[in-house]
Backbone as CSV, one residue per row, in Angstrom:
resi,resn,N_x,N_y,N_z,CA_x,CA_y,CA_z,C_x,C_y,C_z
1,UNK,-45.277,21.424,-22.422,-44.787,20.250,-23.117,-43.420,19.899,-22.534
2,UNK,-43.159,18.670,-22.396,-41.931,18.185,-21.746,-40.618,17.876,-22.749
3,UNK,-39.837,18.195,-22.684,-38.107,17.568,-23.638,-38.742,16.507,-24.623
4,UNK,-39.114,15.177,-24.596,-39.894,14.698,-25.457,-41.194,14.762,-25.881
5,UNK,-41.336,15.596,-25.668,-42.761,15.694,-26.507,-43.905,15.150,-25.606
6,UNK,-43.750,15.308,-24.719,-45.086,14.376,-23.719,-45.860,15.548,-23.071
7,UNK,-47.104,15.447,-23.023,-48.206,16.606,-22.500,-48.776,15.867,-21.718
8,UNK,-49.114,16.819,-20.707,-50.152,16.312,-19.247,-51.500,17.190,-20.022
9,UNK,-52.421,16.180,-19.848,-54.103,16.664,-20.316,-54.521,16.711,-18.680
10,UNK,-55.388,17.729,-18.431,-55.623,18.028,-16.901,-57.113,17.017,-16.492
11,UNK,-56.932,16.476,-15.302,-57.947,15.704,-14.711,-59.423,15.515,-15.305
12,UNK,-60.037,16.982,-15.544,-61.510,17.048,-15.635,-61.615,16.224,-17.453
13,UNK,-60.120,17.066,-18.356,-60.316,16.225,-19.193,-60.120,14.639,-19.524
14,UNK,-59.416,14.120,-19.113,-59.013,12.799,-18.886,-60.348,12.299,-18.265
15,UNK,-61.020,12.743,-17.212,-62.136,11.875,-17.283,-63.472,12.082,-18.147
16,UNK,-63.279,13.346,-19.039,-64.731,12.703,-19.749,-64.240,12.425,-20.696
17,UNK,-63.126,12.373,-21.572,-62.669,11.153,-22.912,-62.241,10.002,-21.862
18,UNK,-62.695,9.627,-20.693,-62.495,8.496,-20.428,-60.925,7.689,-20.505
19,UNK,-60.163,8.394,-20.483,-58.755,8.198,-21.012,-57.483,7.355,-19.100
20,UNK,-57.118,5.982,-19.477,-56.462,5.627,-18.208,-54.838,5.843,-19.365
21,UNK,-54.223,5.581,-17.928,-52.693,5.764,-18.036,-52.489,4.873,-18.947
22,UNK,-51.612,5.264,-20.032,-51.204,3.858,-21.266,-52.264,3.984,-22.312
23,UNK,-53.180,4.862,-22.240,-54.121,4.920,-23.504,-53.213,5.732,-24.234
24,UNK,-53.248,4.998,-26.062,-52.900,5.751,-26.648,-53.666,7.097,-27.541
25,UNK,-53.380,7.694,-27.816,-53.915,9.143,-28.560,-53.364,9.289,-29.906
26,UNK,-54.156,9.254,-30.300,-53.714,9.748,-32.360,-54.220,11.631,-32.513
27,UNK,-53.386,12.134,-32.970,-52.974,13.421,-33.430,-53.234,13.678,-34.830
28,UNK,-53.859,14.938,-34.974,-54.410,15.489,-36.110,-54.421,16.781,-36.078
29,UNK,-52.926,17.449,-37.238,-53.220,19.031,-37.207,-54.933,19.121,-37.963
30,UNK,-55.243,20.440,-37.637,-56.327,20.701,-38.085,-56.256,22.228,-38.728
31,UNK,-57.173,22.880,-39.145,-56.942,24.268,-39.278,-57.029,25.114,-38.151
32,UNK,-57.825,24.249,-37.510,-58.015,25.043,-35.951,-56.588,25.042,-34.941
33,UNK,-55.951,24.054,-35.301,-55.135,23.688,-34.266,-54.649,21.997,-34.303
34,UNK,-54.782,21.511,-32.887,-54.267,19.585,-32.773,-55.200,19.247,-32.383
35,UNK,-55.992,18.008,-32.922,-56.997,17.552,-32.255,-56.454,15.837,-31.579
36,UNK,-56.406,15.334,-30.542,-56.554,14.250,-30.436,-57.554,13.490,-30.099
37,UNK,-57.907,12.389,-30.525,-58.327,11.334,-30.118,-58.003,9.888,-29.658
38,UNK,-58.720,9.555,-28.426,-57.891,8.200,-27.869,-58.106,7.180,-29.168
39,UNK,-57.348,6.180,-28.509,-57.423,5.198,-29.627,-57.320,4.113,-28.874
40,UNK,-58.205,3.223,-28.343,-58.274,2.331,-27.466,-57.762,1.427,-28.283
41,UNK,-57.071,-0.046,-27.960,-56.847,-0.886,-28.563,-57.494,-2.084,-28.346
42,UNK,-57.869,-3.088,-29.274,-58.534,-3.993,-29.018,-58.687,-5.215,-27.729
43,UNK,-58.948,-5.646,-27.205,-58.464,-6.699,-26.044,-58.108,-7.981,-26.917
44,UNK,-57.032,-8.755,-26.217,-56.961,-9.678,-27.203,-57.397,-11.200,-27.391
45,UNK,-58.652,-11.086,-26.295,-59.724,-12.057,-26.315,-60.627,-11.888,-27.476
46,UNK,-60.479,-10.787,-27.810,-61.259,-10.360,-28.841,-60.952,-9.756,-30.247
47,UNK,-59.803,-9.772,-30.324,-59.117,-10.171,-31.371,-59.752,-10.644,-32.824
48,UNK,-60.051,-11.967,-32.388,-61.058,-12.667,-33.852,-61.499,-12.404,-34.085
49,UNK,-63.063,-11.333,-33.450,-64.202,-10.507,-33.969,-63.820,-9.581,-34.705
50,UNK,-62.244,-9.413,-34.885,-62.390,-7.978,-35.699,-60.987,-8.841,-37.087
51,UNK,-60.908,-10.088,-37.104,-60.158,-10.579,-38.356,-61.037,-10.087,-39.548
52,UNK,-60.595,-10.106,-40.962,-61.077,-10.271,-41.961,-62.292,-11.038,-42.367
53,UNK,-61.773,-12.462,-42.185,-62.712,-13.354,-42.397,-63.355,-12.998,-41.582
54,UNK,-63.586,-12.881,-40.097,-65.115,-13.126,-39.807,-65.829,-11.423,-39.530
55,UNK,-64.740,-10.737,-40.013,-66.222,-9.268,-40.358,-66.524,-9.540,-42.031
56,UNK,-66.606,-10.357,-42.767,-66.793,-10.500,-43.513,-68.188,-11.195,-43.253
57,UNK,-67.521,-12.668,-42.784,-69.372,-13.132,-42.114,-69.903,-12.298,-41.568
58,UNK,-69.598,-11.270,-40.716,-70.789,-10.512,-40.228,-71.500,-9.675,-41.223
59,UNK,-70.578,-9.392,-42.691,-71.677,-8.350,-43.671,-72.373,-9.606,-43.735
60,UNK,-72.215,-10.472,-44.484,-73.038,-11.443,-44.603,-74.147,-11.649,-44.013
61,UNK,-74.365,-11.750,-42.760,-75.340,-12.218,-41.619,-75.981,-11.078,-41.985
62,UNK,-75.763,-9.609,-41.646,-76.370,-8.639,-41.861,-77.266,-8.590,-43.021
63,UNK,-76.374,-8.499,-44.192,-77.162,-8.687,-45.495,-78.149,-9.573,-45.046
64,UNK,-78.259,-11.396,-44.822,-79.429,-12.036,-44.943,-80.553,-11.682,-43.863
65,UNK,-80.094,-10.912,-43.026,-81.428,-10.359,-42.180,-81.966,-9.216,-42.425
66,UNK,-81.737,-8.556,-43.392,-82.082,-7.387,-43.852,-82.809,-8.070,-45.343
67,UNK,-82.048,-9.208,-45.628,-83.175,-9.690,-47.017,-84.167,-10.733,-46.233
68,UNK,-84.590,-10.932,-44.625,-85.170,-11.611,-44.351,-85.057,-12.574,-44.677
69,UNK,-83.640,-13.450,-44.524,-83.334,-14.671,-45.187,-82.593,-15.318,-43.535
70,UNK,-83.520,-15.319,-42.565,-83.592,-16.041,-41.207,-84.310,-16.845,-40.569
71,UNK,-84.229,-17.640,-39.721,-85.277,-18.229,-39.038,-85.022,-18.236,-37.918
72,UNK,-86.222,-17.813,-37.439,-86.665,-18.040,-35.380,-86.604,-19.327,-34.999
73,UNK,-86.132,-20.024,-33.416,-86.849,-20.889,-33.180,-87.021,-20.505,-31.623
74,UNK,-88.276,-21.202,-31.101,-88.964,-20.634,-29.747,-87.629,-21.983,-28.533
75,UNK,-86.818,-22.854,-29.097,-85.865,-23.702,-28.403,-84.524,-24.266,-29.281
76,UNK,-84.157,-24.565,-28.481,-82.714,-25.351,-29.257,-83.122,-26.765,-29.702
77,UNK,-84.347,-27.460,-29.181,-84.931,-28.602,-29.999,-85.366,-28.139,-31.151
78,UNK,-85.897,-27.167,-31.266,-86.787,-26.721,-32.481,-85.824,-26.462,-33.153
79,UNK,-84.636,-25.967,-32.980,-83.896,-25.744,-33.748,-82.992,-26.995,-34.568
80,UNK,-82.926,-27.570,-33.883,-82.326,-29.502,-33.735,-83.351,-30.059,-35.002
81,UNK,-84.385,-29.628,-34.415,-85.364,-30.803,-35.420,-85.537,-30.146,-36.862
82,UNK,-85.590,-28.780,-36.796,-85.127,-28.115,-38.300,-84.376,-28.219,-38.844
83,UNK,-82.951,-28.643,-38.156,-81.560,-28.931,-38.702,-82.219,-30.245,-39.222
84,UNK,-82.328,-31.305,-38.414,-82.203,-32.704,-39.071,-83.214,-32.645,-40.208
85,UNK,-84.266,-31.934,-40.297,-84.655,-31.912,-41.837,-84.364,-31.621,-42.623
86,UNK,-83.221,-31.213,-42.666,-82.870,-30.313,-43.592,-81.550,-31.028,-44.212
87,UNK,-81.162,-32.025,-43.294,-79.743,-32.952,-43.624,-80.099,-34.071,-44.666
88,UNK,-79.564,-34.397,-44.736,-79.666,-35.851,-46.073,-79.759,-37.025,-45.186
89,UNK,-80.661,-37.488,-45.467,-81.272,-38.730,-44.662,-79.936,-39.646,-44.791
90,UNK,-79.907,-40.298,-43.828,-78.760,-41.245,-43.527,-79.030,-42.402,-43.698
91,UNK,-78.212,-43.734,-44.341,-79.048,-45.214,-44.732,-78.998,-45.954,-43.643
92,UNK,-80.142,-46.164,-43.581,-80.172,-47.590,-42.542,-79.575,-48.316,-42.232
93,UNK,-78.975,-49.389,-41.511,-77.920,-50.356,-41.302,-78.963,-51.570,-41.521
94,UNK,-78.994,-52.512,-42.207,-79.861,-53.506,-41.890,-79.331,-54.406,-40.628
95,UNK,-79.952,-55.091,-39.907,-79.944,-55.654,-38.644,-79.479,-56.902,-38.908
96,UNK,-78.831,-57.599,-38.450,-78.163,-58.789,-38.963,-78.629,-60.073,-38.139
């Protein structure tokens, strides 16, 4: 261990936890001893997939496909033409 606290993990381990320079590691006494694990951090393109709101829609989605509350379509027309049935008919313009 170095003056601050910094440890070299040896080659063979670093590559099977998959671990690059700048990964961080979270620490856990144990009874056995320290266990770490990396702790990759999110990318921040990807960011939004893991907000509140939308892992929330994802229980959601989950739930209705597990209550079979989905629909297939074999195209994106088919899908188009299911939407527009499903909208509120729009009024005519009369022709002048």
């Amino acid at each position: 261990m170095r003056a601050k606290g910094q440890i070299t993990l040896p080659d063979d381990v670093r590559r099977a936890a998959h671990l690059e320079e700048g990964d961080l590691l979270d620490a856990e006494i144990t009874t056995e001893g320290i266990l770490l694990r990396p702790q990759k951090l999110i990318d921040a393109t990807q960011a939004w997939f893991w907000t509140t709101d939308w892992q929330a829609g994802e229980r959601d989605a989950d739930a209705d496909r597990a209550a079979e509350r989905v629909s297939t379509f074999a195209s994106g027309e088919e899908l188009l033409g299911s939407l527009r049935q499903r909208s509120k008919p729009t009024r005519q313009r009369k022709k002048l």
